[in-house]
VOFITOR-405638 format. One record per residue: z, x, y of N, C-alpha, C, O in turn. Coordinates in Angstrom, 3 decimals, padded with zeros to 6 digits, always signed. Each point is the difference from the previous one (the first is absolute). Layout:
<pts>
(pt (Z X Y) (Z X Y) (Z X Y) (Z X Y))
...
</pts>
This chain:
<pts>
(pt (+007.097 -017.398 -013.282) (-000.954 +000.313 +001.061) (-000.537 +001.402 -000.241) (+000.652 +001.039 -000.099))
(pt (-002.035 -001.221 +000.020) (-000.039 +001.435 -000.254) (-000.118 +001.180 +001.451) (-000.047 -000.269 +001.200))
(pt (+000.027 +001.599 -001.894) (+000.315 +000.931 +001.103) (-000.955 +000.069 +001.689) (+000.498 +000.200 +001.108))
(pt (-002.209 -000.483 -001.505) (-000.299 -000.773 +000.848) (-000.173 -000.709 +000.915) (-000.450 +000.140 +001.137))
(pt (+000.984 -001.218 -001.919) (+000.326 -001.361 +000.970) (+001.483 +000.189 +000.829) (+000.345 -000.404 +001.110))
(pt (+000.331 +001.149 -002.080) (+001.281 +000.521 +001.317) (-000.406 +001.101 +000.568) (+001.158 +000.218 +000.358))
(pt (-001.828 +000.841 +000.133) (-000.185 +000.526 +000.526) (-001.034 -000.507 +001.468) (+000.404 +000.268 +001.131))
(pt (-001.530 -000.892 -001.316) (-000.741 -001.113 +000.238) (+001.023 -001.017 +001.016) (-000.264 -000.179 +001.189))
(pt (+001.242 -000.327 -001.752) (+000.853 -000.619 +000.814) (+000.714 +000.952 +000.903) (+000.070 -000.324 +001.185))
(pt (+000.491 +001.492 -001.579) (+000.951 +000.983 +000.296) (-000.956 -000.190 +001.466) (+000.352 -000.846 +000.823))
(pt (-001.885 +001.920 -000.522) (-000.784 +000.493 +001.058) (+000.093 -001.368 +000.625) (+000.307 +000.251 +001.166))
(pt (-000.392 -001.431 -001.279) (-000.342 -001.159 +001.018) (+001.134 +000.283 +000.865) (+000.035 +000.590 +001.080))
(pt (+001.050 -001.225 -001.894) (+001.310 +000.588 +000.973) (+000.122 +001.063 +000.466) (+000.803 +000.070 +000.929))
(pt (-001.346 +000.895 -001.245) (+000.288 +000.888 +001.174) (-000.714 +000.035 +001.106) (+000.438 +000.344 +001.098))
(pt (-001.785 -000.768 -001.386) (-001.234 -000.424 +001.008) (+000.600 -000.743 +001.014) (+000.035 +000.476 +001.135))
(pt (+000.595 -001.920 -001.449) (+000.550 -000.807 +000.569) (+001.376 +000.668 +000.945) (-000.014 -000.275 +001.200))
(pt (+000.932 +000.953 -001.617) (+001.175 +000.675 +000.523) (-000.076 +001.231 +000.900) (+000.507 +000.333 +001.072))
(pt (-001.208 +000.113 -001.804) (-000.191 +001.727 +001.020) (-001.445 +000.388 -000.002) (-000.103 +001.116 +000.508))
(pt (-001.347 -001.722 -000.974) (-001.327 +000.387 -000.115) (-000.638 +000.705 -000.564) (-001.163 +000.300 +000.268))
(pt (+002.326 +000.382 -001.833) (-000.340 +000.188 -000.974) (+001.054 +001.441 -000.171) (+000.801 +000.444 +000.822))
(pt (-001.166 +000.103 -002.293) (+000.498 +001.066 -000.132) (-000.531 +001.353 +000.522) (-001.098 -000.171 +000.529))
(pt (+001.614 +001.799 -000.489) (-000.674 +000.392 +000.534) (+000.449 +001.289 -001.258) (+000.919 -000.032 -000.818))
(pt (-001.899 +001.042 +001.045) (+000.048 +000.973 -001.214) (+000.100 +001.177 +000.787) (-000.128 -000.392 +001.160))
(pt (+000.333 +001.967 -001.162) (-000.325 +001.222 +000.306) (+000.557 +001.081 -000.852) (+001.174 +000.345 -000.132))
(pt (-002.325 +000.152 -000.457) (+000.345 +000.956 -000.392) (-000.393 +001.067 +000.087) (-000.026 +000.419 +001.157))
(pt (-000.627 +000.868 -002.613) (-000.362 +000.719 -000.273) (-000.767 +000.103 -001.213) (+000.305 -000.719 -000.951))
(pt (-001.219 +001.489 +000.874) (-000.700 +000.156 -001.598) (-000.277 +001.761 -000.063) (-000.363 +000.839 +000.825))
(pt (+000.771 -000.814 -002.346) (-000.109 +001.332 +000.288) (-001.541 +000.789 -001.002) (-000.855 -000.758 -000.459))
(pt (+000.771 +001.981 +000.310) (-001.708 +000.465 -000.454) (+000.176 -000.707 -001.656) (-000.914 -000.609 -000.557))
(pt (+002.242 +000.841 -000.031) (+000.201 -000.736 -001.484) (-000.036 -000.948 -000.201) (-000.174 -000.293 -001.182))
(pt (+000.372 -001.295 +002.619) (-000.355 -000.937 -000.824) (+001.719 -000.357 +000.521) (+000.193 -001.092 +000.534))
(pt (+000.621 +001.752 -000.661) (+001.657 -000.549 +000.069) (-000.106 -000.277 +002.054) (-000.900 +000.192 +000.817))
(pt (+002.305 -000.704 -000.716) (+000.469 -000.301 +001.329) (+001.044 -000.573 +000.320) (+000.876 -000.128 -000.855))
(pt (-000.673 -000.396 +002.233) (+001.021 -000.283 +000.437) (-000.419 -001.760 +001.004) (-001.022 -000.125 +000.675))
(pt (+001.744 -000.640 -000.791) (+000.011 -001.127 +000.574) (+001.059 -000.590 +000.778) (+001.086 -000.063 -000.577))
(pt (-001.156 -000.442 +001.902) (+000.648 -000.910 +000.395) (-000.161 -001.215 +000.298) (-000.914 -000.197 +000.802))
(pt (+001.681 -001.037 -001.290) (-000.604 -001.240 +000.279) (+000.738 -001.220 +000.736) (+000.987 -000.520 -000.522))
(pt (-001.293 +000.255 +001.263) (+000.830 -001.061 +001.087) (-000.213 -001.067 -000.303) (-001.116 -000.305 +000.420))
(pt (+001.739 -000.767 -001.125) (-000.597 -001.401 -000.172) (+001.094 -001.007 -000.420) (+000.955 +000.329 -000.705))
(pt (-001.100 -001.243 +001.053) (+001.383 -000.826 -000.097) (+000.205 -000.318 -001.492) (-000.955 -000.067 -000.773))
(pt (+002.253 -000.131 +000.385) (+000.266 +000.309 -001.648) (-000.524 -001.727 -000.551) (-000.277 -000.940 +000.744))
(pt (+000.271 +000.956 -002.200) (+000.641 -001.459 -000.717) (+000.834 -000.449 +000.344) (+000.806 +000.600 +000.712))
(pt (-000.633 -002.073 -001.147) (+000.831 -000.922 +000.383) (+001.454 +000.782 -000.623) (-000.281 +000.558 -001.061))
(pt (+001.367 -000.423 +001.343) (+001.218 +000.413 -000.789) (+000.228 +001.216 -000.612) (+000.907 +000.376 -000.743))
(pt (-002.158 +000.327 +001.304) (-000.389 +001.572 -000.261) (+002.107 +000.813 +000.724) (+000.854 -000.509 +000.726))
(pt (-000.926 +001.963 -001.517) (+001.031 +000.609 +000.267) (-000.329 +001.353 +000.061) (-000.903 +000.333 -000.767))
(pt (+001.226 +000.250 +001.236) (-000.462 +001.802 +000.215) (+000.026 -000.119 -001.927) (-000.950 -000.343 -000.704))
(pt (+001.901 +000.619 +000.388) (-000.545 +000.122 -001.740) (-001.073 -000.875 -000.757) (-000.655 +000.317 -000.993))
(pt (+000.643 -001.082 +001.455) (-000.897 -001.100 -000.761) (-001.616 +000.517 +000.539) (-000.955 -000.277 -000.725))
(pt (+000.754 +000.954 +001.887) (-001.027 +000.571 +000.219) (-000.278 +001.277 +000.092) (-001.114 +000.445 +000.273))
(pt (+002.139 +000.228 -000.502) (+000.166 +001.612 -000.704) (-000.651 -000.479 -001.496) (-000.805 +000.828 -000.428))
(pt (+000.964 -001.770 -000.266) (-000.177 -000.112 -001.652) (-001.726 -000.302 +000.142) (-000.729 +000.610 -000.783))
(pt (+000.074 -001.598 +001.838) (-000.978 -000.756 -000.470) (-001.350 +001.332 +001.205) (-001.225 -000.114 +000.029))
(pt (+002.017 +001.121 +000.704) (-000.707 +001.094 -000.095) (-000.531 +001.089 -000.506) (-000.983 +000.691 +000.269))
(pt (+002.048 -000.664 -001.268) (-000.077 +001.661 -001.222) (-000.466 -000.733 -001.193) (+000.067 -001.119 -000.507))
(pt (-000.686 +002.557 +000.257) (-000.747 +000.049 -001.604) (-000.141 +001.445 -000.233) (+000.020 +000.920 +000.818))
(pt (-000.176 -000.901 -002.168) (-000.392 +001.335 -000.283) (-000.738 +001.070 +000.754) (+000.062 +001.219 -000.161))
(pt (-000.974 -002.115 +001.260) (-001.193 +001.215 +000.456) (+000.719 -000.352 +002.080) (-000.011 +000.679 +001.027))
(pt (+000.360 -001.653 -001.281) (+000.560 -000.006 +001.698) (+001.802 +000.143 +000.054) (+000.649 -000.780 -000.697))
(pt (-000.077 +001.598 +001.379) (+001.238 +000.726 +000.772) (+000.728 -000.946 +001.113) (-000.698 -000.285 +000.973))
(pt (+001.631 -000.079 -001.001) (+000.531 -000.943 +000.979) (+000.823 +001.041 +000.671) (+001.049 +000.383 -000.517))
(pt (-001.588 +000.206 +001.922) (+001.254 +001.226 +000.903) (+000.799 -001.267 +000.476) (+001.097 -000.102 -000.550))
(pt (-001.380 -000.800 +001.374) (+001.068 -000.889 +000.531) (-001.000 -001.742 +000.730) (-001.018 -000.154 +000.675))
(pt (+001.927 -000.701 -001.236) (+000.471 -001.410 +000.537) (+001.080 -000.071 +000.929) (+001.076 +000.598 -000.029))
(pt (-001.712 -001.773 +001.220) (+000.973 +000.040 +001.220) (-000.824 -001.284 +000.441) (-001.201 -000.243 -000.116))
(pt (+002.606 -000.757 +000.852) (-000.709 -000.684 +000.443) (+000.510 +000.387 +001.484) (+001.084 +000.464 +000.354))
(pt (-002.776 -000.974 +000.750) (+000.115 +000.091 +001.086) (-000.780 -000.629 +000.574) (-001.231 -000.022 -000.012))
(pt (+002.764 -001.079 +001.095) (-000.169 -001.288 +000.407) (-000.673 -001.154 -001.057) (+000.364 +000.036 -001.176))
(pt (-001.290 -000.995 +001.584) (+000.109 -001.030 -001.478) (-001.493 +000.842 -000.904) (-001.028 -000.654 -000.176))
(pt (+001.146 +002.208 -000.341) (-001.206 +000.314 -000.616) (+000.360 +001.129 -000.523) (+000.184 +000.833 +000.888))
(pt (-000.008 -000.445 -001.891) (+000.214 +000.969 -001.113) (-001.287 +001.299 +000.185) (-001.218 -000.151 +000.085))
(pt (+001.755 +000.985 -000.072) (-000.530 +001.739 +000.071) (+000.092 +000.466 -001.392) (+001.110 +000.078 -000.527))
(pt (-002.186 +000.241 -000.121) (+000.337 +000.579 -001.020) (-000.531 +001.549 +000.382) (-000.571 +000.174 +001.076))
(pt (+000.759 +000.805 -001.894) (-000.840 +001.409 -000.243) (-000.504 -000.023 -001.098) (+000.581 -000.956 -000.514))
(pt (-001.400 +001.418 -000.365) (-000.468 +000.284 -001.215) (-000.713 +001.544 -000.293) (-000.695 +000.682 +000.753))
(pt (+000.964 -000.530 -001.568) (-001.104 +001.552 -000.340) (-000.869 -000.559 -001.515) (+000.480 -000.863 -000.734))
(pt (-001.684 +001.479 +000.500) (-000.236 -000.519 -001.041) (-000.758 +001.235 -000.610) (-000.169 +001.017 +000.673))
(pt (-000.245 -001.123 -001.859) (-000.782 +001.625 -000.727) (-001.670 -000.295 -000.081) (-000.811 +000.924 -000.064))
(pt (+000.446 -002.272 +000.076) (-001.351 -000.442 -000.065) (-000.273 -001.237 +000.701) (+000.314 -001.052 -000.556))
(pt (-000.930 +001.029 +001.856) (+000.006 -001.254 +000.577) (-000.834 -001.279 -000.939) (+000.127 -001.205 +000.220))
(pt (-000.922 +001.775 -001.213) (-000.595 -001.324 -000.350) (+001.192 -000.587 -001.189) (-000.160 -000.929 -000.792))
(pt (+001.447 +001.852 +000.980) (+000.787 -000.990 -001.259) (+000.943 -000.524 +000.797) (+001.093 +000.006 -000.565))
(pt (-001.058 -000.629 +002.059) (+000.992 -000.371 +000.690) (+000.248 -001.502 -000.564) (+000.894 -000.759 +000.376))
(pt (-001.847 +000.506 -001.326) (+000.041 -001.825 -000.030) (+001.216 +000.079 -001.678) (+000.211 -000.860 -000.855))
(pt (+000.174 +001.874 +000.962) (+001.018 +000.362 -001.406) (+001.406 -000.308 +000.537) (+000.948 +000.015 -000.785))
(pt (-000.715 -000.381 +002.491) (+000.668 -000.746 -000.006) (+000.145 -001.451 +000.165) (-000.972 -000.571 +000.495))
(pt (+001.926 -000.092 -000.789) (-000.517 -001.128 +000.847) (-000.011 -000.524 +000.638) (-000.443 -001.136 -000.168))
(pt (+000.913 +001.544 +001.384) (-000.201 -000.082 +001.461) (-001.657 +000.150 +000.201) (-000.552 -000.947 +000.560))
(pt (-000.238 +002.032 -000.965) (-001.151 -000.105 +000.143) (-001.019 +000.067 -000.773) (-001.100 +000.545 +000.094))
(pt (+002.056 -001.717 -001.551) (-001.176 -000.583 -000.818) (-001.408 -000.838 +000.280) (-000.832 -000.174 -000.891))
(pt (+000.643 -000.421 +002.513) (-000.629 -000.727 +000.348) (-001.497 +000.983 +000.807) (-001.107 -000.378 +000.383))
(pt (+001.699 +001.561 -000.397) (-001.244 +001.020 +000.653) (-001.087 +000.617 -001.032) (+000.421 +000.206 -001.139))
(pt (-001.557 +000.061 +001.371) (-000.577 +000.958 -000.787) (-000.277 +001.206 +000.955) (+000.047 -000.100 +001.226))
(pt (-000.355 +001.311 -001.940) (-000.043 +001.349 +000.628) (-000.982 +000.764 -000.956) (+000.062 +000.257 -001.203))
(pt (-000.974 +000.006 +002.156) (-000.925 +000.951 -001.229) (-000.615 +001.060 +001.271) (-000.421 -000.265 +001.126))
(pt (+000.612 +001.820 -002.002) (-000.158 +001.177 +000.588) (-001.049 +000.438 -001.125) (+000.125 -000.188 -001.210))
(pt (-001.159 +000.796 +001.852) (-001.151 +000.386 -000.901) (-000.422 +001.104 +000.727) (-000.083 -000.183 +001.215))
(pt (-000.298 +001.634 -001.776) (-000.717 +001.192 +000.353) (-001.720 -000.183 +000.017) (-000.838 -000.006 -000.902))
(pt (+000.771 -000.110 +002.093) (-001.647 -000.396 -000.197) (-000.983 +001.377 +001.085) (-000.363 +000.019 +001.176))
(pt (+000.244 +000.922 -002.278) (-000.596 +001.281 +000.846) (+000.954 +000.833 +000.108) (+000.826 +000.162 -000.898))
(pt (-000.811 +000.615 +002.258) (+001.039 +000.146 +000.746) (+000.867 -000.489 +000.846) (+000.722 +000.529 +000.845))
(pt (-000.928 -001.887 -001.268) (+000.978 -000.949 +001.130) (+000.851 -001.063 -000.929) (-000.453 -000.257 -001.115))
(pt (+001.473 -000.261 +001.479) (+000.793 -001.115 -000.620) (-000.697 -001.227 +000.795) (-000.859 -000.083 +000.879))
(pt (+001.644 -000.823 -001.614) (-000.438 -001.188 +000.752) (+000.918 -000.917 -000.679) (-000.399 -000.399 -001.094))
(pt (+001.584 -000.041 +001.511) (+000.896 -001.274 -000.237) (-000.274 -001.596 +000.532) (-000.232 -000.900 +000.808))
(pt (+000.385 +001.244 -001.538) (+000.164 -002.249 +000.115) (+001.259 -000.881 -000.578) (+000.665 -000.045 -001.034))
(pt (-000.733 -000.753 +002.534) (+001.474 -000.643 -000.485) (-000.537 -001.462 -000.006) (-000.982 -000.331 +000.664))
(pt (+001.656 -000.484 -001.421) (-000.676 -001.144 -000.218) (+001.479 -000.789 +000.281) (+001.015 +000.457 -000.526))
(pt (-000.931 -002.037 +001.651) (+000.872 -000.313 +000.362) (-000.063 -001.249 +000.045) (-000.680 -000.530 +000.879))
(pt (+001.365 -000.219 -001.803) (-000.046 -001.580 +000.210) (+000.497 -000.959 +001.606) (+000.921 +000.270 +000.771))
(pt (-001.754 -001.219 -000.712) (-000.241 -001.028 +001.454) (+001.431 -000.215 -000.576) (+000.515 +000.440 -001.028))
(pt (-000.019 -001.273 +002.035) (+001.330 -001.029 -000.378) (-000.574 -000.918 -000.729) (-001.165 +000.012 -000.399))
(pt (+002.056 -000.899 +000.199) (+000.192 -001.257 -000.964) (-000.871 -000.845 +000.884) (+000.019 +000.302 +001.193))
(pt (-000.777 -001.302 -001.558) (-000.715 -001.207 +000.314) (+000.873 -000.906 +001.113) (-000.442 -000.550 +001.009))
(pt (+001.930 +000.571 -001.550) (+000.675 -000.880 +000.958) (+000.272 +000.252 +001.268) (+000.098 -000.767 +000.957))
(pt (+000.054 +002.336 -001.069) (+000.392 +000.738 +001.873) (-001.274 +000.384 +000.687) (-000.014 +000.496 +001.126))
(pt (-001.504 -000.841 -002.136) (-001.009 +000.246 +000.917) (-000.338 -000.677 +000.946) (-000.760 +000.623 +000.742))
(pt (+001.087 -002.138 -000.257) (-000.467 -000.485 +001.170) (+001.449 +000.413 +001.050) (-000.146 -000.139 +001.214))
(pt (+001.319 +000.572 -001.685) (+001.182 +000.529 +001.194) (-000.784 +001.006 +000.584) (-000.122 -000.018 +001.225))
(pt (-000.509 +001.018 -001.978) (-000.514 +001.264 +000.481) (-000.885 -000.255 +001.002) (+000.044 +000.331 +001.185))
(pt (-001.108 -001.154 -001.988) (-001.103 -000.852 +000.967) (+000.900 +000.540 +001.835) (-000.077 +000.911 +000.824))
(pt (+000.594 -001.778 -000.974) (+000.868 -000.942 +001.105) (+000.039 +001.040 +001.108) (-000.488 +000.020 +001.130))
(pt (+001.275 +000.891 -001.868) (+000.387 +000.866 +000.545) (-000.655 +001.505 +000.560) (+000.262 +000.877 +000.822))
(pt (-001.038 -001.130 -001.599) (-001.392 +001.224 +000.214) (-000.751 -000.523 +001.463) (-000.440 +000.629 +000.962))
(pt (+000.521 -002.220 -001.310) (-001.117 -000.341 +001.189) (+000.713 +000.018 +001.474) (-000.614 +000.342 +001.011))
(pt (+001.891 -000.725 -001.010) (+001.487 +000.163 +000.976) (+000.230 +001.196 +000.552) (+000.743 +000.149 +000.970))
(pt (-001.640 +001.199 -001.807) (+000.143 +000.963 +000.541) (+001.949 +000.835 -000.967) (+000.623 +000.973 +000.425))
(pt (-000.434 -001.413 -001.057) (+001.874 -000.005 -000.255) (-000.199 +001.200 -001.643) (-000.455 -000.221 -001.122))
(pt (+000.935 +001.201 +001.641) (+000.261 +000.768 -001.331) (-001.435 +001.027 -000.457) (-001.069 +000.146 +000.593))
(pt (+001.472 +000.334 -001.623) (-000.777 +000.583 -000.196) (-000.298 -000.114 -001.805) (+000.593 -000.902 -000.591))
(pt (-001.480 +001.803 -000.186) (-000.513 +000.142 -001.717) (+001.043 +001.273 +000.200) (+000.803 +000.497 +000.789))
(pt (-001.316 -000.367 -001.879) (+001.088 +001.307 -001.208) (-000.954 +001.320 +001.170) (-000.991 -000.115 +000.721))
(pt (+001.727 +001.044 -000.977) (+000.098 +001.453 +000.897) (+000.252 +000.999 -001.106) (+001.128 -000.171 -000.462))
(pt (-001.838 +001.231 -000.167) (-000.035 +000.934 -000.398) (-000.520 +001.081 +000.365) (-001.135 +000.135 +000.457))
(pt (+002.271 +001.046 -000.715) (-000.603 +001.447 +000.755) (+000.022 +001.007 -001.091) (+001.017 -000.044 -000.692))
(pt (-001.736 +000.774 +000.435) (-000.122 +000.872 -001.242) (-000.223 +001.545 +000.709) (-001.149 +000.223 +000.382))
(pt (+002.290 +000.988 -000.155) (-000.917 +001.423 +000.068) (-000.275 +000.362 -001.233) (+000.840 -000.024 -000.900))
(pt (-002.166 +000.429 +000.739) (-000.476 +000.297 -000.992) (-000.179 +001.913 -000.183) (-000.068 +000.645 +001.046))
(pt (+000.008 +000.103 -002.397) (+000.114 +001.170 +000.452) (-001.395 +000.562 +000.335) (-000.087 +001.213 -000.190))
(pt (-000.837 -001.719 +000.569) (-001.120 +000.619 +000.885) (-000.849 -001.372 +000.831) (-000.014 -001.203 -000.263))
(pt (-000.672 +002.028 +001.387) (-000.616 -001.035 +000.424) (-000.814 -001.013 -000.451) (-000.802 +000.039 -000.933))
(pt (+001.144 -001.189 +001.867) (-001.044 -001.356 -000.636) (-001.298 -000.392 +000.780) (-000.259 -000.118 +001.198))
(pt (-000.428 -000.033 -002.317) (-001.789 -000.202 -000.054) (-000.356 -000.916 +000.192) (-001.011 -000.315 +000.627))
(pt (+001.912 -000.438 -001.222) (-000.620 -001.474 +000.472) (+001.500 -001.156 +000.053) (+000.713 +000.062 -001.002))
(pt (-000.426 -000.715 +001.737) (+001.140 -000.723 +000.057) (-000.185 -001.292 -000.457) (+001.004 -000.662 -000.261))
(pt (-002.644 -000.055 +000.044) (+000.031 -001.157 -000.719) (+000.075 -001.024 +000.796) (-000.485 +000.218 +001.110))
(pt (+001.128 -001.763 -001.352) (-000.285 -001.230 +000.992) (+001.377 +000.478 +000.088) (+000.580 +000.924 -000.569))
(pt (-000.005 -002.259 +001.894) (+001.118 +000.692 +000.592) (+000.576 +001.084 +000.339) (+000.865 +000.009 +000.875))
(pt (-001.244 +001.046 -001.498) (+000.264 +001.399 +000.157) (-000.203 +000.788 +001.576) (-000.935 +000.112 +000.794))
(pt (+001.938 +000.210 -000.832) (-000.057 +001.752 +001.150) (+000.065 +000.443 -000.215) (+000.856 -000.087 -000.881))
(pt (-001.386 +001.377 +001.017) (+000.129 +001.674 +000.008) (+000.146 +000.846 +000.736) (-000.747 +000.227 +000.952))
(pt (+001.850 +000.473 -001.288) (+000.731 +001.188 +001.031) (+000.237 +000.994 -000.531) (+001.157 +000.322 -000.270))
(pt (-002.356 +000.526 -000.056) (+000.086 +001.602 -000.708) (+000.639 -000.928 -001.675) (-000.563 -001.053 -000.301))
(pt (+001.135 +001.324 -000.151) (+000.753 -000.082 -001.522) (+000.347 -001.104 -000.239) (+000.030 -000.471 -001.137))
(pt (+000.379 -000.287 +002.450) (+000.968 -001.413 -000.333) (-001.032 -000.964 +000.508) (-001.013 +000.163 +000.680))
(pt (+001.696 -001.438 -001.329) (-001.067 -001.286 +000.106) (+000.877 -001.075 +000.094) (+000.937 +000.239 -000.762))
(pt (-000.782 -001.302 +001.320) (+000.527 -000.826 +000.880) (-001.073 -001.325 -000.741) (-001.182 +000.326 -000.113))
(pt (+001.470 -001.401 -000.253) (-000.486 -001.011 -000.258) (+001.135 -000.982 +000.193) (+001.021 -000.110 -000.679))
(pt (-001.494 -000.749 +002.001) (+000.368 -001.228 +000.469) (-000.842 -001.316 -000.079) (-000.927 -000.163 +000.793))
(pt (+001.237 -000.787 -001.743) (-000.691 -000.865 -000.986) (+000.293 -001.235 +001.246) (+001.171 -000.041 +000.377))
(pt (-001.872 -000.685 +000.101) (-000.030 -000.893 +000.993) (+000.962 -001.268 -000.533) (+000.421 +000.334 -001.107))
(pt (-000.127 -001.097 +001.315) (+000.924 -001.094 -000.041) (-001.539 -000.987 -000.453) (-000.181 -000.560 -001.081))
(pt (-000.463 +000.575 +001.879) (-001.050 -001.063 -000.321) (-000.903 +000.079 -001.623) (-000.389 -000.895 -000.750))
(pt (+000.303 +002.349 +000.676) (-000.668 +000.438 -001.201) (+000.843 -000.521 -001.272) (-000.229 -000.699 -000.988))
(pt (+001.350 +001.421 +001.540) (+001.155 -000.180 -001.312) (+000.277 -001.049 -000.478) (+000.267 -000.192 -001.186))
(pt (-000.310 -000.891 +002.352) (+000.450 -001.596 -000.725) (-001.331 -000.460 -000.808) (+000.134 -000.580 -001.078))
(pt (-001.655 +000.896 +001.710) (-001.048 -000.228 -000.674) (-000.393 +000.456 -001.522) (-000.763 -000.612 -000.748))
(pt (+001.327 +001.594 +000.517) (-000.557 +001.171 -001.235) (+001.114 -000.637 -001.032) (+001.107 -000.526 +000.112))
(pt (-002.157 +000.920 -001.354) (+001.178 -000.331 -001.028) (+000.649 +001.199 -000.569) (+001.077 +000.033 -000.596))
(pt (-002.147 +001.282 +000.947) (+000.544 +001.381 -000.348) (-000.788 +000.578 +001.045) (-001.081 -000.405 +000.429))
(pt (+002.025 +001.811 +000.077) (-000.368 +000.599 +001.333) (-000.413 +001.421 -001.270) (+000.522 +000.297 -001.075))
(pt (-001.621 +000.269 +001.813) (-000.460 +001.375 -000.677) (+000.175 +001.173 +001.269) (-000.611 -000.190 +001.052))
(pt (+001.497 +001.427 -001.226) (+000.069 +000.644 +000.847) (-000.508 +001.256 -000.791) (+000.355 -000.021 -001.178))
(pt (-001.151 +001.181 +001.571) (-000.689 +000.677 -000.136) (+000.372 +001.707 +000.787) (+000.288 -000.029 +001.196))
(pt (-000.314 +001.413 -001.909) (-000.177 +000.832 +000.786) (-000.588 +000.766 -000.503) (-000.010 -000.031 -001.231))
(pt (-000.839 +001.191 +002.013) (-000.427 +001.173 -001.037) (+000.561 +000.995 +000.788) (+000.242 -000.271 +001.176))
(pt (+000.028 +001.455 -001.646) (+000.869 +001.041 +000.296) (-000.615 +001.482 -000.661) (-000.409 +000.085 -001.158))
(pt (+000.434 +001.044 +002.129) (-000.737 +001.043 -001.064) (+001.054 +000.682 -001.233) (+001.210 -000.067 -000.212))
(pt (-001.755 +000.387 -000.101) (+000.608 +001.005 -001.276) (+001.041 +000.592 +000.681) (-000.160 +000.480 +001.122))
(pt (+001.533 -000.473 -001.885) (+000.810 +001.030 +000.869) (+000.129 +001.440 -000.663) (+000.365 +000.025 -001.175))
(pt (-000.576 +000.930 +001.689) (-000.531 +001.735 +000.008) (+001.156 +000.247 -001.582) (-000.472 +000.456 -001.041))
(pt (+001.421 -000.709 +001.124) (+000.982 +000.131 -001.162) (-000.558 -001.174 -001.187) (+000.119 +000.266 -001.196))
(pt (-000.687 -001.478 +001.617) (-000.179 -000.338 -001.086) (-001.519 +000.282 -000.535) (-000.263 -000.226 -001.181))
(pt (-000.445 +000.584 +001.823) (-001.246 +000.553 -000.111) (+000.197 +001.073 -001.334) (-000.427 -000.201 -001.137))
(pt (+001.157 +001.333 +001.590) (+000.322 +001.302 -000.893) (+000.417 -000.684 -001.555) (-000.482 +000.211 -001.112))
(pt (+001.350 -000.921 +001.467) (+000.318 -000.586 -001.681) (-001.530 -000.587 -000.733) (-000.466 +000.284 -001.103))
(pt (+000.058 -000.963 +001.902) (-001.765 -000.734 -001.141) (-000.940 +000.804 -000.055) (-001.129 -000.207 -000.444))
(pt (+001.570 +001.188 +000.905) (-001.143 +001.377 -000.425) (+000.390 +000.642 -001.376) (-000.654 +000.940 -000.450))
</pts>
């Protein structure tokens, strides 16, 4: 099975169980950061077995814990667009680009699997649960927060609808952010 299609399966079930996973972190002016992620594990998953399929060379595992039926991880990483170097989040893309004086990231996020899209259906229309939840402080304020997006001075909040998510085959989340004053001084 490839990584994908289990991951793909992984988000239905969680859609279905708790209304998806949820993310918060940090990004810092270099590009590195810090993550936390709430989402219910693999089938037969073990604090080690998902300590292993989180780390890679460019992402830091501080700590695995499970709490109640859904696993907490932490992560730190040195470049968010190499987070897919693990494989826990071989299934994401991440692209950070300097455009002017402003950044502008994009995260690119696969729909579930074909099979849990009419559960979602179901359940979107039932009113029951919620899409994936990500919060990012970023180190300067944000310009533009994109679809789904909020903005609150630095940080951005994107809550992906249940209805959208079962529809889409890939969700595009979007931010632009200004230059941060320290990283400014270095591209001069």
């Amino acid at each position: 099975m490839s990584s994908r299609a289990h991951f793909g399966g992984l988000l239905g079930a969680v859609a279905l169980v708790t209304g998806c996973f949820t993310v918060d972190g940090s990004l810092d002016a270099s590009g590195g950061g810090r993550l936390t992620i709430l989402y219910p594990p693999p089938k037969h998953a073990t604090v080690q077995s998902e300590t292993m399929r989180l780390r890679s060379e460019h992402v830091r595992v501080e700590s695995v814990e499970t709490v109640g039926d859904q696993t907490q991880a932490v992560v730190s990483f040195d470049d968010v667009t190499k987070l897919s170097t693990a494989a826990a989040f071989d299934w994401i893309r991440i692209f950070r680009e300097q455009d002017g004086v402003n950044w502008r990231l994009r995260i690119v996020l696969p729909g579930p699997e074909p099979g849990y899209r009419a559960l979602l259906r179901k359940r979107a229309a039932e009113g029951i649960g919620h899409g994936p939840r990500i919060t990012l402080e970023l180190p300067s304020p944000v310009l533009d927060a994109g679809r789904y997006g909020v903005a609150d001075g630095s940080r951005v909040t994107w809550q992906i609808p249940t209805g959208d998510y079962a529809n889409e085959p890939w969700i595009q989340l979007t931010v632009t952010y200004a230059l941060a004053a320290e990283s400014a001084a270095h591209s001069m």
